[in-house]
TORDOKOL-185078 format. One record per residue (C-alpha): residue number from 1; residue in three letters; x, y, z. Coordinates in nm, 2 decimals, always signed. Layout:
REM residues N
pos / code / X / Y / Z
NUM / ALA / X / Y / Z $
...
This chain:
REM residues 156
pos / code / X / Y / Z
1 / UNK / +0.00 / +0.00 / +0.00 $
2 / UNK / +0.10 / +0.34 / -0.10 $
3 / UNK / +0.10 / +0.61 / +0.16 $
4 / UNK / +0.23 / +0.95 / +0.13 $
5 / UNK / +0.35 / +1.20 / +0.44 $
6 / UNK / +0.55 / +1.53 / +0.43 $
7 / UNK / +0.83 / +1.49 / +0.55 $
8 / UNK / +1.02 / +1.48 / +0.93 $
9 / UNK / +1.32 / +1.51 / +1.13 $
10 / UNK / +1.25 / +1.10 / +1.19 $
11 / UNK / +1.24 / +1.06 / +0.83 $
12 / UNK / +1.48 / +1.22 / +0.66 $
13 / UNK / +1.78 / +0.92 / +0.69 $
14 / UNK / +1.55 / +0.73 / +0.50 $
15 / UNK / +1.46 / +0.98 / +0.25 $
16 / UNK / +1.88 / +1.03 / +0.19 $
17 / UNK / +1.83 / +0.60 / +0.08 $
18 / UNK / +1.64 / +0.66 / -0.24 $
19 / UNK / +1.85 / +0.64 / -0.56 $
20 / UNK / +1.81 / +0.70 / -0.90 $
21 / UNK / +2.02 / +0.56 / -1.17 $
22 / UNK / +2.29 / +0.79 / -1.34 $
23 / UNK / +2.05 / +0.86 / -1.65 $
24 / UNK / +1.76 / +0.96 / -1.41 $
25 / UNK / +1.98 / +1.25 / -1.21 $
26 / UNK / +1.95 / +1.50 / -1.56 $
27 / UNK / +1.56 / +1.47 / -1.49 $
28 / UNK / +1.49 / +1.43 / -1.14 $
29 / UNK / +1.71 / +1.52 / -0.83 $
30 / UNK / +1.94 / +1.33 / -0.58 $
31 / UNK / +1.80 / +1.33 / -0.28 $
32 / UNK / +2.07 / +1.54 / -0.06 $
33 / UNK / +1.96 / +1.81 / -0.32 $
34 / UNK / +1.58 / +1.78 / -0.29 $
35 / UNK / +1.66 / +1.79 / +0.10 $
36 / UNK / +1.81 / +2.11 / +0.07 $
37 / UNK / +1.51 / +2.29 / -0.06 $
38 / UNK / +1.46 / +2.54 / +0.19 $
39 / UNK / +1.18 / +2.75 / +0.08 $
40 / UNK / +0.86 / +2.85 / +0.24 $
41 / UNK / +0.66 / +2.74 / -0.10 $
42 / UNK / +0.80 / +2.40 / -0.16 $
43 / UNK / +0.64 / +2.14 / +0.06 $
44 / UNK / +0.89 / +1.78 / +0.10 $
45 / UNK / +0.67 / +1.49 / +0.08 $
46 / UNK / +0.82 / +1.10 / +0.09 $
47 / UNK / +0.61 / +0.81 / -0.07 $
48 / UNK / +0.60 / +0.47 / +0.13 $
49 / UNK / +0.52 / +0.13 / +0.02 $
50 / UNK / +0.46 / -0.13 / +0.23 $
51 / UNK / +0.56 / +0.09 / +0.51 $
52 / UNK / +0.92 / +0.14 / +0.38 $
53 / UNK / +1.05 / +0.51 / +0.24 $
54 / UNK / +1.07 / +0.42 / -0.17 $
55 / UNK / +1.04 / +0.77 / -0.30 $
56 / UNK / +1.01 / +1.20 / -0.26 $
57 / UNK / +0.84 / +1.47 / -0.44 $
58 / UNK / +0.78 / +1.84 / -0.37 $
59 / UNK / +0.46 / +2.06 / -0.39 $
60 / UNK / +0.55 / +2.38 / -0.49 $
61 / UNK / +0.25 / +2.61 / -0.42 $
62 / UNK / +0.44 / +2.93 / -0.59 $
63 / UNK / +0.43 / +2.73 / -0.92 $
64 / UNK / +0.24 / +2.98 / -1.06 $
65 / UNK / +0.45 / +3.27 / -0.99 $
66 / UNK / +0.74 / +3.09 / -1.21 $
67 / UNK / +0.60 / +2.96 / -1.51 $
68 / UNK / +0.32 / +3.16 / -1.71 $
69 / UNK / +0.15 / +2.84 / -1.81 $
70 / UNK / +0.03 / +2.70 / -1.51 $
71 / UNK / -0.26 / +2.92 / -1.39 $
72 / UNK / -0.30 / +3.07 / -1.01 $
73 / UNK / -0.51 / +2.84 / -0.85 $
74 / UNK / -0.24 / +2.53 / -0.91 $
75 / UNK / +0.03 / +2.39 / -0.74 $
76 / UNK / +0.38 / +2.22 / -0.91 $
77 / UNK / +0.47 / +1.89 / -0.90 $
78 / UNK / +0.87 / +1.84 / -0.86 $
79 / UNK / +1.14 / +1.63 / -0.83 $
80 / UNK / +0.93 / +1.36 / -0.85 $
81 / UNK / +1.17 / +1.03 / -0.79 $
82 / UNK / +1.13 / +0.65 / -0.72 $
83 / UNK / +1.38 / +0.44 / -0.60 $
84 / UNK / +1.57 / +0.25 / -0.88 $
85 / UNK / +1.54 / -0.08 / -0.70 $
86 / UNK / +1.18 / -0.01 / -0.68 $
87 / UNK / +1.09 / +0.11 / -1.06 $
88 / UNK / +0.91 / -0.08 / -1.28 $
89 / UNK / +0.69 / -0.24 / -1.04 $
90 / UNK / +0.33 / +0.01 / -1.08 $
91 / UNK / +0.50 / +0.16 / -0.77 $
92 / UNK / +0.54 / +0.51 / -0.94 $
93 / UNK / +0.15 / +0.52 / -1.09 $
94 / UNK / +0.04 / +0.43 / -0.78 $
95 / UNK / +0.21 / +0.68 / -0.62 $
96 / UNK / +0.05 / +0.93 / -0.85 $
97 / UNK / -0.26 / +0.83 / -0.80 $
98 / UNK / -0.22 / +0.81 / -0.45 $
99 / UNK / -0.12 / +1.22 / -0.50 $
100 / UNK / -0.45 / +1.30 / -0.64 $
101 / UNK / -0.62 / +1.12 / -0.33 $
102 / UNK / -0.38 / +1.33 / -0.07 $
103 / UNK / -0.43 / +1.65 / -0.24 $
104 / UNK / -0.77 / +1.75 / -0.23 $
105 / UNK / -0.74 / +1.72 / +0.19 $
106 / UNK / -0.38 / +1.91 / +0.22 $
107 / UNK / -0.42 / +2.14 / -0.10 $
108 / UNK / -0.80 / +2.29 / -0.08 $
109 / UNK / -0.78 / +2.61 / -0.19 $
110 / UNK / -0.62 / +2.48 / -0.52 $
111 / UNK / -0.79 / +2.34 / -0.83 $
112 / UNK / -0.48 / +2.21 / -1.02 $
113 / UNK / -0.12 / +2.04 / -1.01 $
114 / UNK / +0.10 / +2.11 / -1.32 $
115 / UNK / +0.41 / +1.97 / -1.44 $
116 / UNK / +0.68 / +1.92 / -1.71 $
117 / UNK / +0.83 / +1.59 / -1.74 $
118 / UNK / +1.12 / +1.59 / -2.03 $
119 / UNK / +1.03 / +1.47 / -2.39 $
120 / UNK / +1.34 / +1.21 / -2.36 $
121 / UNK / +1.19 / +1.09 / -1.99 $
122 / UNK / +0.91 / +0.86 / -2.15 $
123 / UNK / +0.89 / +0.63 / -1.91 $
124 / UNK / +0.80 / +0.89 / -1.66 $
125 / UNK / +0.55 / +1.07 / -1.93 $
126 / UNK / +0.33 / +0.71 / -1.89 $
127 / UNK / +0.36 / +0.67 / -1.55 $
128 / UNK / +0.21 / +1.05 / -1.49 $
129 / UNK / -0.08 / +0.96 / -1.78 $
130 / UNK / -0.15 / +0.68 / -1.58 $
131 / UNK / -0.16 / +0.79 / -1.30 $
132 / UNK / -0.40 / +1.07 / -1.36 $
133 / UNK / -0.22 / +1.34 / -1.55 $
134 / UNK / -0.31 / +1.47 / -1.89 $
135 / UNK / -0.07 / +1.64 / -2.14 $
136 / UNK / -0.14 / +2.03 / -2.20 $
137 / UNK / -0.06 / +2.01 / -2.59 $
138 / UNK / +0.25 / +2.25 / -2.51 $
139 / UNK / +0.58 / +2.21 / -2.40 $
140 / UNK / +0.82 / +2.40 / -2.18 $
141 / UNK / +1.12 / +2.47 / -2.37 $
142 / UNK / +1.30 / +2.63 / -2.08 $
143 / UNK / +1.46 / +2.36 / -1.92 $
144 / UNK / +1.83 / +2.30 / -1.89 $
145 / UNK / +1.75 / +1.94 / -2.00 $
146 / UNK / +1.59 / +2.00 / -2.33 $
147 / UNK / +1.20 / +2.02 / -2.42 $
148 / UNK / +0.97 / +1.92 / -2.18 $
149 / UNK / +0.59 / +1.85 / -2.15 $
150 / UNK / +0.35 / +2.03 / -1.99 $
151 / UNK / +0.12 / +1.82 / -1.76 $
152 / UNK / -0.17 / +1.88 / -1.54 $
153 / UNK / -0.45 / +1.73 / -1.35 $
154 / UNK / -0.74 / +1.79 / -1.15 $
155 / UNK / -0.79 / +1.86 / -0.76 $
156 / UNK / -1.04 / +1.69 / -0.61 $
């Protein structure tokens, strides 16, 4: 079972566990680097499965205030990341689905979540389709990676 928390003092050894392969670091983050996200706006969250710490993400509720195409009333999905020992297993589109569950009871005064995922990440562009997200038709072409996708999906 998939259960999400923000994340704790308790937690954060475990959070510092989760790897990604080399390929994965241009697209996601390492997780000393998504721990050192300081800011008042981005929210650290872990995923659990089976009661064991498998992956992170941020919320980023100034989303917004960066990119022009996500709208005011949405929040930003970042650094998304599963474990490389636990990819390939439904864990991540679980995970994503279990997001849209949490969101709507810790996010209420916001309607969407938006994200880009790069054009070369594929495998992570299903796993957010999957999971719940829908492509915008655009792209960001901002990124340091290359082009990316713009994704969103509906609160509550």
């Amino acid at each position: 079972m998939i259960v999400i928390e923000k994340i704790t003092p308790a937690t954060i050894d475990a959070v510092k566990q989760v790897c990604v392969t080399d390929e994965q670091v241009a697209f996601a983050s390492t997780a000393d680097a998504f721990l050192s996200d300081t800011s008042d706006s981005s929210h650290l969250h872990l995923i659990k499965y089976d009661e064991r710490v498998v992956g992170f993400f941020k919320i980023d509720t100034a989303y917004s205030h960066q990119y022009e195409f996500c709208p005011a009333d949405a929040i930003g999905l970042r650094s998304f990341v599963i474990d490389r020992s636990q990819q390939g297993k439904g864990i991540g589109k679980q995970a994503v689905r279990a997001l849209f569950a949490y969101l709507p009871h810790h996010y209420v005064r916001f309607n969407w979540i938006y994200l880009t995922v790069n054009a070369r990440n594929l495998g992570a562009k299903a796993c957010y389709e999957k999971g719940g997200f829908a492509e915008t038709g655009k792209q960001y072409l901002g990124g340091s990676a290359g082009p990316q996708f713009i994704m969103r999906g509906r609160i509550g």
